[in-house]
mmCIF file of the N, C-alpha and C atoms, coordinates in Angstrom:
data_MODEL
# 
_entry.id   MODEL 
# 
loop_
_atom_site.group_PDB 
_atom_site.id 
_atom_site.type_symbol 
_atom_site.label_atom_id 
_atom_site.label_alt_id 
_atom_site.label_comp_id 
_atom_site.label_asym_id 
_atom_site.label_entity_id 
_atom_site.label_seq_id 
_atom_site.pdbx_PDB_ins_code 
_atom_site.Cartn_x 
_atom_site.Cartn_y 
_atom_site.Cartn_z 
_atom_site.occupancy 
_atom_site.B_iso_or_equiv 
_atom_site.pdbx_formal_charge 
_atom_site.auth_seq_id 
_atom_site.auth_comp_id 
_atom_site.auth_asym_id 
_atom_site.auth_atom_id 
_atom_site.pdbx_PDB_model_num 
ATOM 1   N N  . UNK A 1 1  ? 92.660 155.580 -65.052 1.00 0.00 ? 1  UNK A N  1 
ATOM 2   C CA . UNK A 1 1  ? 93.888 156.305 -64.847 1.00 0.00 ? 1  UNK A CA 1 
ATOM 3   C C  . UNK A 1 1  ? 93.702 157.736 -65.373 1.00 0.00 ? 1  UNK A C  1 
ATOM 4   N N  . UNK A 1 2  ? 94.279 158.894 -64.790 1.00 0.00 ? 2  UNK A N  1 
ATOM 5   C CA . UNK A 1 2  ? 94.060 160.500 -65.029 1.00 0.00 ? 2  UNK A CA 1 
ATOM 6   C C  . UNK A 1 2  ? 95.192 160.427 -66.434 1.00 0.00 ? 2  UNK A C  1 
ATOM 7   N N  . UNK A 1 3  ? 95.000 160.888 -67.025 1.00 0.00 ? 3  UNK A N  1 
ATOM 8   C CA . UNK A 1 3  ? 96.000 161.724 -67.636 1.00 0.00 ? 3  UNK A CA 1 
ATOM 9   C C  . UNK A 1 3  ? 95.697 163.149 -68.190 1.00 0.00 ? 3  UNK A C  1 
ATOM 10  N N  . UNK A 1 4  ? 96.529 163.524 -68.056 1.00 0.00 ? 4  UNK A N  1 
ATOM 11  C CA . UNK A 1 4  ? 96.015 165.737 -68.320 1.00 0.00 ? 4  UNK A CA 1 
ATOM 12  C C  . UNK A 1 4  ? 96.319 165.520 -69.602 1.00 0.00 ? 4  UNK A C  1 
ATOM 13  N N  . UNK A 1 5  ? 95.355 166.535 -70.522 1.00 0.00 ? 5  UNK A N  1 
ATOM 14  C CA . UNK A 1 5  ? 95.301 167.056 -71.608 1.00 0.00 ? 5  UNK A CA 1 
ATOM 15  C C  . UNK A 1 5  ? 95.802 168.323 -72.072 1.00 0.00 ? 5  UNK A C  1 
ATOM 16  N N  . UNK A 1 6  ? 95.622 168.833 -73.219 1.00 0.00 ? 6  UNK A N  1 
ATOM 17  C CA . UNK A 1 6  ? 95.949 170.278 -73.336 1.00 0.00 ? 6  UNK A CA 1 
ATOM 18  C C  . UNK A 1 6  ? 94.873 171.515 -72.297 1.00 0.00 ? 6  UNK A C  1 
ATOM 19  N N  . UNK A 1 7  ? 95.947 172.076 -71.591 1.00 0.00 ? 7  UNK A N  1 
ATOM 20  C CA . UNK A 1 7  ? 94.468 173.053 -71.071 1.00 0.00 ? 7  UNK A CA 1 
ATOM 21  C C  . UNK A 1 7  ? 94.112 174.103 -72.038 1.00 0.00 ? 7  UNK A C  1 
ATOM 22  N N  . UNK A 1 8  ? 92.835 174.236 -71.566 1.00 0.00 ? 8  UNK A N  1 
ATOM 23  C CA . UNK A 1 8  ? 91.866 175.041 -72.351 1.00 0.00 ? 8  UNK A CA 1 
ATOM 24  C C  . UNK A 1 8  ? 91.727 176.064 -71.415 1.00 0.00 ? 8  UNK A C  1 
ATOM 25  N N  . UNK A 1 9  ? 91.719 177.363 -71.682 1.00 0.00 ? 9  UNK A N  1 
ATOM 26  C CA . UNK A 1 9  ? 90.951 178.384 -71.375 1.00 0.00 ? 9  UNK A CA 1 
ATOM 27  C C  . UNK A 1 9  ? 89.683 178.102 -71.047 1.00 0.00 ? 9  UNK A C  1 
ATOM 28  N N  . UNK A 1 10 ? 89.022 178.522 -69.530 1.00 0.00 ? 10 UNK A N  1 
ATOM 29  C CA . UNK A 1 10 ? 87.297 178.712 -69.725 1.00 0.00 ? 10 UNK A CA 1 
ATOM 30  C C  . UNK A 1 10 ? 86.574 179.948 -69.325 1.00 0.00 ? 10 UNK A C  1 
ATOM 31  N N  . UNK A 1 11 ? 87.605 180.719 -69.362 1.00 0.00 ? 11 UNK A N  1 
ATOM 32  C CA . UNK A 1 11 ? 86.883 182.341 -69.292 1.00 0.00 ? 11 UNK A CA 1 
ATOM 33  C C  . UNK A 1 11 ? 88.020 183.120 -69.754 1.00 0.00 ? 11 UNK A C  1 
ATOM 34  N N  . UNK A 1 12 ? 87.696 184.171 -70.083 1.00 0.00 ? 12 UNK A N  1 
ATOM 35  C CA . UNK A 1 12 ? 88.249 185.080 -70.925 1.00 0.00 ? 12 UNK A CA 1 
ATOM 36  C C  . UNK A 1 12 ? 88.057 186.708 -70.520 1.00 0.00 ? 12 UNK A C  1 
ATOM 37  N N  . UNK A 1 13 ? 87.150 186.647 -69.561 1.00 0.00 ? 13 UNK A N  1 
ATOM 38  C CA . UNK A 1 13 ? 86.951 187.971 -68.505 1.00 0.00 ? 13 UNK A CA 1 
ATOM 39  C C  . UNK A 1 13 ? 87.381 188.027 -67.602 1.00 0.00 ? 13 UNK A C  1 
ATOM 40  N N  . UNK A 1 14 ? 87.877 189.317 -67.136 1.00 0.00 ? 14 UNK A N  1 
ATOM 41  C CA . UNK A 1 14 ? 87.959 189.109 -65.561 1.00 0.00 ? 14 UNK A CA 1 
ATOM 42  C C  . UNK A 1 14 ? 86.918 188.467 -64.668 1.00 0.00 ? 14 UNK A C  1 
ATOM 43  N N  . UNK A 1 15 ? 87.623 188.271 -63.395 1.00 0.00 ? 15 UNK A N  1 
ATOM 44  C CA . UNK A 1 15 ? 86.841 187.757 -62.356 1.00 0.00 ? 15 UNK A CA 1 
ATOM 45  C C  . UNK A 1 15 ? 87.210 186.927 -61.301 1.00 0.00 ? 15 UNK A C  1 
ATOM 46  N N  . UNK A 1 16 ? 86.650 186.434 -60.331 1.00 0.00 ? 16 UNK A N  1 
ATOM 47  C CA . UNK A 1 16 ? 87.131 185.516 -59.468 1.00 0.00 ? 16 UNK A CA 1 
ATOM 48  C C  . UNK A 1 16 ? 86.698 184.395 -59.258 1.00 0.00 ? 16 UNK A C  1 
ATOM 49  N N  . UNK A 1 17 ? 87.466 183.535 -59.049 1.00 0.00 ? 17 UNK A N  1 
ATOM 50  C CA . UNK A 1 17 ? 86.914 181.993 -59.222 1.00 0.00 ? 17 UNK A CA 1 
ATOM 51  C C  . UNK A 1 17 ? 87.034 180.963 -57.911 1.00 0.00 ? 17 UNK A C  1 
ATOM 52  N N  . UNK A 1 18 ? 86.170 180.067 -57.762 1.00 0.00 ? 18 UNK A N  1 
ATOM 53  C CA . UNK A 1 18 ? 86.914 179.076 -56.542 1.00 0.00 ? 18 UNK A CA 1 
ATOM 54  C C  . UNK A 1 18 ? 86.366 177.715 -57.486 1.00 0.00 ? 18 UNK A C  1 
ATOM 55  N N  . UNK A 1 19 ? 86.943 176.760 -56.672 1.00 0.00 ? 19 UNK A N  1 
ATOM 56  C CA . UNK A 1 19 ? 86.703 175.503 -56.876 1.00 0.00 ? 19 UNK A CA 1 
ATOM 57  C C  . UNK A 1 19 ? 86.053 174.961 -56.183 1.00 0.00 ? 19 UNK A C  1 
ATOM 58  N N  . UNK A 1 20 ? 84.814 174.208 -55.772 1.00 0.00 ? 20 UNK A N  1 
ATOM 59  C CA . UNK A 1 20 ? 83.891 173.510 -55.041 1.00 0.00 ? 20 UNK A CA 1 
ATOM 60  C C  . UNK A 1 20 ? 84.999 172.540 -54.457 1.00 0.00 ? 20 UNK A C  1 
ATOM 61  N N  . UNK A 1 21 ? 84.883 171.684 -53.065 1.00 0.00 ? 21 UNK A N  1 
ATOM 62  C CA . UNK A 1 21 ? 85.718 170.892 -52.313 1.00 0.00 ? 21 UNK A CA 1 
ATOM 63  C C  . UNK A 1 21 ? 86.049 169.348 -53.085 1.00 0.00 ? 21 UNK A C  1 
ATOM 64  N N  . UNK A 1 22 ? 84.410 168.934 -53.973 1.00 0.00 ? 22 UNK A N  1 
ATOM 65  C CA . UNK A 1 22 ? 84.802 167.913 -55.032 1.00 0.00 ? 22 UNK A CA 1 
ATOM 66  C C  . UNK A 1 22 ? 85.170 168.024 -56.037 1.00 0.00 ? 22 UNK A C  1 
ATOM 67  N N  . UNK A 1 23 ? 85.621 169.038 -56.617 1.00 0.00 ? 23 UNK A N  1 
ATOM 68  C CA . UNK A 1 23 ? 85.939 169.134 -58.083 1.00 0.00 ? 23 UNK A CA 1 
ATOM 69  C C  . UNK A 1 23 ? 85.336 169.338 -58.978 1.00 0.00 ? 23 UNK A C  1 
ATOM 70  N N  . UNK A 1 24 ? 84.154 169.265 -58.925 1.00 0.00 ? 24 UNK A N  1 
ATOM 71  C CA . UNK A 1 24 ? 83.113 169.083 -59.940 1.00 0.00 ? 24 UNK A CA 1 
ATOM 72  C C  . UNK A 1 24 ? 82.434 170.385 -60.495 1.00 0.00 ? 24 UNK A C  1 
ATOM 73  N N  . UNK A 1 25 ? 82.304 171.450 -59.412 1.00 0.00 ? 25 UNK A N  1 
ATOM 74  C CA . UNK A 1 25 ? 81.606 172.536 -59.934 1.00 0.00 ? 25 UNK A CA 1 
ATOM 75  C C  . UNK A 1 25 ? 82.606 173.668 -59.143 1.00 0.00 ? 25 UNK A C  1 
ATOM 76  N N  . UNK A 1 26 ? 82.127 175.378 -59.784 1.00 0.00 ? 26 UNK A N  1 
ATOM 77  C CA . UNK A 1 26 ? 83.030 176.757 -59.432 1.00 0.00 ? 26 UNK A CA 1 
ATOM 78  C C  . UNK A 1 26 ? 82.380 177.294 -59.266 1.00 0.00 ? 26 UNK A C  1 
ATOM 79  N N  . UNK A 1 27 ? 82.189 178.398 -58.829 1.00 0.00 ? 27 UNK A N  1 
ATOM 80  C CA . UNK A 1 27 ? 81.403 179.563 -58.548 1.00 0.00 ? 27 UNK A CA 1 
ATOM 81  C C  . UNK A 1 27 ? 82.442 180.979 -59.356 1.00 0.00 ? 27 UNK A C  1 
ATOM 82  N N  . UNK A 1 28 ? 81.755 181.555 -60.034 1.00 0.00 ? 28 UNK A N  1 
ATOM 83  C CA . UNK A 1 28 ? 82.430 182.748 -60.762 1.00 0.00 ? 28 UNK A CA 1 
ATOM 84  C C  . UNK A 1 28 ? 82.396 183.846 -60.265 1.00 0.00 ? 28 UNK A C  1 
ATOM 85  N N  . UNK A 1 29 ? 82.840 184.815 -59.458 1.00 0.00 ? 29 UNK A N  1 
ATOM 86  C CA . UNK A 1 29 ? 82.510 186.497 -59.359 1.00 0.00 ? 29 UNK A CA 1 
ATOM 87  C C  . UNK A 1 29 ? 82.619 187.417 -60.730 1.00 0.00 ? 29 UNK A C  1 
ATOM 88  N N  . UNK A 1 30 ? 81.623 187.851 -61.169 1.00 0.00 ? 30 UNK A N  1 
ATOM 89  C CA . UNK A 1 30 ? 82.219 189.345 -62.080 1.00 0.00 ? 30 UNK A CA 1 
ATOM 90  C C  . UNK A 1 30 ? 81.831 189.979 -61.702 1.00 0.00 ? 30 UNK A C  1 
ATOM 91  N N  . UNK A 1 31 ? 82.197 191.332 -62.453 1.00 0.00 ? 31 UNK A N  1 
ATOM 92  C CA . UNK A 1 31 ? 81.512 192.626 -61.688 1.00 0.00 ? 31 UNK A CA 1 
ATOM 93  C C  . UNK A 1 31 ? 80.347 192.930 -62.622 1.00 0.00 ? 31 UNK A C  1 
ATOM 94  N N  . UNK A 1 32 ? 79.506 193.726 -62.288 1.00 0.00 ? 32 UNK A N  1 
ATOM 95  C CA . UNK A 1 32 ? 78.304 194.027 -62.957 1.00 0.00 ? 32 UNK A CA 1 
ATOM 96  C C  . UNK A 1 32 ? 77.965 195.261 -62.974 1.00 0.00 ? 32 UNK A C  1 
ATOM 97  N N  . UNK A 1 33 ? 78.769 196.157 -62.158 1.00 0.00 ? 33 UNK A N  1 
ATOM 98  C CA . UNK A 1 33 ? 78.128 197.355 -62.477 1.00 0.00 ? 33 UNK A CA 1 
ATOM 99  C C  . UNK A 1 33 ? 79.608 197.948 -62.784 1.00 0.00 ? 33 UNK A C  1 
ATOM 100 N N  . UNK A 1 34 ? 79.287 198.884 -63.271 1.00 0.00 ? 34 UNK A N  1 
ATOM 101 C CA . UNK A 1 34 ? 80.901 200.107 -63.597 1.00 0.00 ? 34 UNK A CA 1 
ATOM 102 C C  . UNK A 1 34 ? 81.581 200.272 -62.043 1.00 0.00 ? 34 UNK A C  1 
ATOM 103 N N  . UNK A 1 35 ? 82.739 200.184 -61.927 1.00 0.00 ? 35 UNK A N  1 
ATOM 104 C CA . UNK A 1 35 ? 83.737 200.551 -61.052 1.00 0.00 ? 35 UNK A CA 1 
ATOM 105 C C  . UNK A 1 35 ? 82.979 202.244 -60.579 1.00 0.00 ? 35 UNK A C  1 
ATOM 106 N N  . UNK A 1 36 ? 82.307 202.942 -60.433 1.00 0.00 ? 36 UNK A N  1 
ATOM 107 C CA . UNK A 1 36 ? 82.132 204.126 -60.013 1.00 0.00 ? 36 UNK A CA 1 
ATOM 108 C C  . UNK A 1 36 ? 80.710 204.274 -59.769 1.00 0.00 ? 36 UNK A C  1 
ATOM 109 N N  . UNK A 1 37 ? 80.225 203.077 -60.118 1.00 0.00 ? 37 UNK A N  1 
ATOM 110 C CA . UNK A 1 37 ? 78.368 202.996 -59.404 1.00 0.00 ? 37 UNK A CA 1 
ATOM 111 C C  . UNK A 1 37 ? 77.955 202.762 -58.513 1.00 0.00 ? 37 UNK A C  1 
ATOM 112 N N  . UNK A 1 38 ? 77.392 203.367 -57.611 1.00 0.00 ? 38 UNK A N  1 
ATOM 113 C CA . UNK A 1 38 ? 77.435 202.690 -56.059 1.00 0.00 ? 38 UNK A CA 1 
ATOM 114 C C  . UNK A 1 38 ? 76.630 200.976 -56.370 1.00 0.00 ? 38 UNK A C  1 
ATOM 115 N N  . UNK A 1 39 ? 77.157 199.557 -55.360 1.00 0.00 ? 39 UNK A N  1 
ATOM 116 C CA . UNK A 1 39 ? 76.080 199.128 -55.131 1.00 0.00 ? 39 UNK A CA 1 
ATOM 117 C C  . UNK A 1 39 ? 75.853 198.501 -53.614 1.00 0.00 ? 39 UNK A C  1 
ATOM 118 N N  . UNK A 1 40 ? 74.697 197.961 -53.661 1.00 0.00 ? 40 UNK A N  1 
ATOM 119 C CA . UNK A 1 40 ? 74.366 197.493 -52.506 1.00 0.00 ? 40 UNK A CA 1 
ATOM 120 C C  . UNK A 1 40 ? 74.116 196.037 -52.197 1.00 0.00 ? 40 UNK A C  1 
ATOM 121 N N  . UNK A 1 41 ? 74.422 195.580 -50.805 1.00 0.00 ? 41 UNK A N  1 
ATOM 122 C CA . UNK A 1 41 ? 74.806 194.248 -50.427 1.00 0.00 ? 41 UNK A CA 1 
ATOM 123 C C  . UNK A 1 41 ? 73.760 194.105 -49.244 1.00 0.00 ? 41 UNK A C  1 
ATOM 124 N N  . UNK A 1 42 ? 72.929 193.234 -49.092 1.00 0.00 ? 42 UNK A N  1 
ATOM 125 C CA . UNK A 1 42 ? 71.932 193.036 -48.412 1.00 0.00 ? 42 UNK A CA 1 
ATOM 126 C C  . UNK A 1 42 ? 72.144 191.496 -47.606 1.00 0.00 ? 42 UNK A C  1 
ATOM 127 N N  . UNK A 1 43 ? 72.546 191.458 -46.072 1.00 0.00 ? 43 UNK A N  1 
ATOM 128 C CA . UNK A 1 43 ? 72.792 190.714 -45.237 1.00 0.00 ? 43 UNK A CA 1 
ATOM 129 C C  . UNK A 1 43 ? 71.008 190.791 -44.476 1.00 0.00 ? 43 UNK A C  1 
ATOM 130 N N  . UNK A 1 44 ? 70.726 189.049 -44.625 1.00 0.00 ? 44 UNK A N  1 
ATOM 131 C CA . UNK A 1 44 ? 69.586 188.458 -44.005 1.00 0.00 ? 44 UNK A CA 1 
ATOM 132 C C  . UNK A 1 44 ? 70.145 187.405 -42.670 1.00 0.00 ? 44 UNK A C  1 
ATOM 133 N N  . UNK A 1 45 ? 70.037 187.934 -41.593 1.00 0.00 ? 45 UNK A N  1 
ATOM 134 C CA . UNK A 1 45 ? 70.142 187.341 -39.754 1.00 0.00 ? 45 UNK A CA 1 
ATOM 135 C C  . UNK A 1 45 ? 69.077 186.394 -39.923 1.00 0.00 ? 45 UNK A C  1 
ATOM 136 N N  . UNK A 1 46 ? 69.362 185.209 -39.411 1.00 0.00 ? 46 UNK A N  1 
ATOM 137 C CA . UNK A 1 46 ? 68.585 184.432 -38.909 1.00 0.00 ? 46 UNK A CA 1 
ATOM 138 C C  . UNK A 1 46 ? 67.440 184.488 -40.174 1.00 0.00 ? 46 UNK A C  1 
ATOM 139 N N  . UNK A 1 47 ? 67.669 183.979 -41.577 1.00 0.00 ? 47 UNK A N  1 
ATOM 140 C CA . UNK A 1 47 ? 66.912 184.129 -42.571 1.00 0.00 ? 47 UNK A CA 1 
ATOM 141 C C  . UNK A 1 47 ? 66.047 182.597 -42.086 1.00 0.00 ? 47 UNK A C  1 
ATOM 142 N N  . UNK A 1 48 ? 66.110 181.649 -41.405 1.00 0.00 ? 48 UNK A N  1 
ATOM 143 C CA . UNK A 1 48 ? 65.873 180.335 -41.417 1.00 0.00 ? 48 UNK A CA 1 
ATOM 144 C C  . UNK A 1 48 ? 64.312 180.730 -40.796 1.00 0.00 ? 48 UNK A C  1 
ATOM 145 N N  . UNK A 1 49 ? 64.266 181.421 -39.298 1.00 0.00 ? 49 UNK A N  1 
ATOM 146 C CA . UNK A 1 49 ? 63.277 182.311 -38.974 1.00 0.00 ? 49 UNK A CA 1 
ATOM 147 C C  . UNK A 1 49 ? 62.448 183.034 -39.319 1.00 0.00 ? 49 UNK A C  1 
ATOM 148 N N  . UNK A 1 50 ? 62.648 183.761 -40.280 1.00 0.00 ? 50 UNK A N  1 
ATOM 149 C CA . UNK A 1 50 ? 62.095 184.681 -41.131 1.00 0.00 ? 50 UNK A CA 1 
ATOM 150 C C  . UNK A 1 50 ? 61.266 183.636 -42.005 1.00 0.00 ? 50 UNK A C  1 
ATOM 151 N N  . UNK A 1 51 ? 61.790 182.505 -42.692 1.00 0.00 ? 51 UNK A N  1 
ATOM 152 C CA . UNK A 1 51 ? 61.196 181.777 -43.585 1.00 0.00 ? 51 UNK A CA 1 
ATOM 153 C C  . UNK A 1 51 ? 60.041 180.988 -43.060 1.00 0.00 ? 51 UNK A C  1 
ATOM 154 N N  . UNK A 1 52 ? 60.489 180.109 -41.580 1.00 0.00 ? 52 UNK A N  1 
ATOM 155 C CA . UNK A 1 52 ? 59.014 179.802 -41.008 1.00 0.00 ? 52 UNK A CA 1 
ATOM 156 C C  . UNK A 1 52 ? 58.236 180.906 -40.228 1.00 0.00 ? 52 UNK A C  1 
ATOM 157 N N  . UNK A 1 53 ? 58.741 182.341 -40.245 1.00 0.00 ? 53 UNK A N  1 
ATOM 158 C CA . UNK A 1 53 ? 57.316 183.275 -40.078 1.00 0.00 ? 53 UNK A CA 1 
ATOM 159 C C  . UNK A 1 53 ? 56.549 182.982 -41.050 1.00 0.00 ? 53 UNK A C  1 
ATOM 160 N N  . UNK A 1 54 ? 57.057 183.600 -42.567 1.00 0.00 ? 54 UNK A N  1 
ATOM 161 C CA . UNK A 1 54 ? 56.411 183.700 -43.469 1.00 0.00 ? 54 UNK A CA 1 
ATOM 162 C C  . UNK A 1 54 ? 55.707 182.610 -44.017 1.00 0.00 ? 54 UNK A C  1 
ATOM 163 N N  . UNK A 1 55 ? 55.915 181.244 -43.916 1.00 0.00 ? 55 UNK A N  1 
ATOM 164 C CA . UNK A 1 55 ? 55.428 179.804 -44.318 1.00 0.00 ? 55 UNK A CA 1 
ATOM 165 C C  . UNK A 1 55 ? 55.397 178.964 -42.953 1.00 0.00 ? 55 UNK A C  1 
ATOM 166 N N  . UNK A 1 56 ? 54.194 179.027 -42.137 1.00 0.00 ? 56 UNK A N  1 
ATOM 167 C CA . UNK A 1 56 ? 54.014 178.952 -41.154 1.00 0.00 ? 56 UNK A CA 1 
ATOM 168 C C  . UNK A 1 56 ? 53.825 177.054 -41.576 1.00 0.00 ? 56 UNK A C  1 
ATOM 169 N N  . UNK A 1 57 ? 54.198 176.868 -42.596 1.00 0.00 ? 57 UNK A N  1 
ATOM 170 C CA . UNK A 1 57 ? 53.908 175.095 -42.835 1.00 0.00 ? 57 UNK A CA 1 
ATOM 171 C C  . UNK A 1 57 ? 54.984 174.719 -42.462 1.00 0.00 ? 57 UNK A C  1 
ATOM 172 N N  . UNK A 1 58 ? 56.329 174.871 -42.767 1.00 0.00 ? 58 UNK A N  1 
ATOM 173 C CA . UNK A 1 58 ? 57.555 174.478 -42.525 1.00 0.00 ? 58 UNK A CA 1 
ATOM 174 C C  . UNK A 1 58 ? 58.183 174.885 -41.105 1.00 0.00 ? 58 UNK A C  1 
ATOM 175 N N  . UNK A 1 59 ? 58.540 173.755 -40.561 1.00 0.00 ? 59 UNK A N  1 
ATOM 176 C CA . UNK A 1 59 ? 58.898 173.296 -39.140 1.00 0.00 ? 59 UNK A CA 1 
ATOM 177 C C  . UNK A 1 59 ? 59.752 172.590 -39.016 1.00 0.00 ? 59 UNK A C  1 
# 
């Protein structure tokens, strides 16, 4: 049987959070660089391809 406890705090920084679909695990966003640093975000197409170029074992 569930019963809830006292909640606890588990972060104390900003950030963004989700919940995995079972419950079990989250994924956290923070930020990492200063609000005024540029950064950069790197999108890989068809990375599945790229991987059996490079490892011509996997098929």
């Amino acid at each position: 049987m569930f019963r809830a406890g006292t909640p606890k705090m588990l972060f104390d920084k900003p950030g963004f959070y989700d919940v995995a679909p079972d419950g079990k695990r989250f994924l956290l966003l923070k930020p990492v660089a200063a609000p005024d640093q540029q950064t950069e975000v790197h999108v890989v197409l068809n990375w599945v391809e790229e991987v059996r170029r490079r490892v011509p074992a996997i098929q």
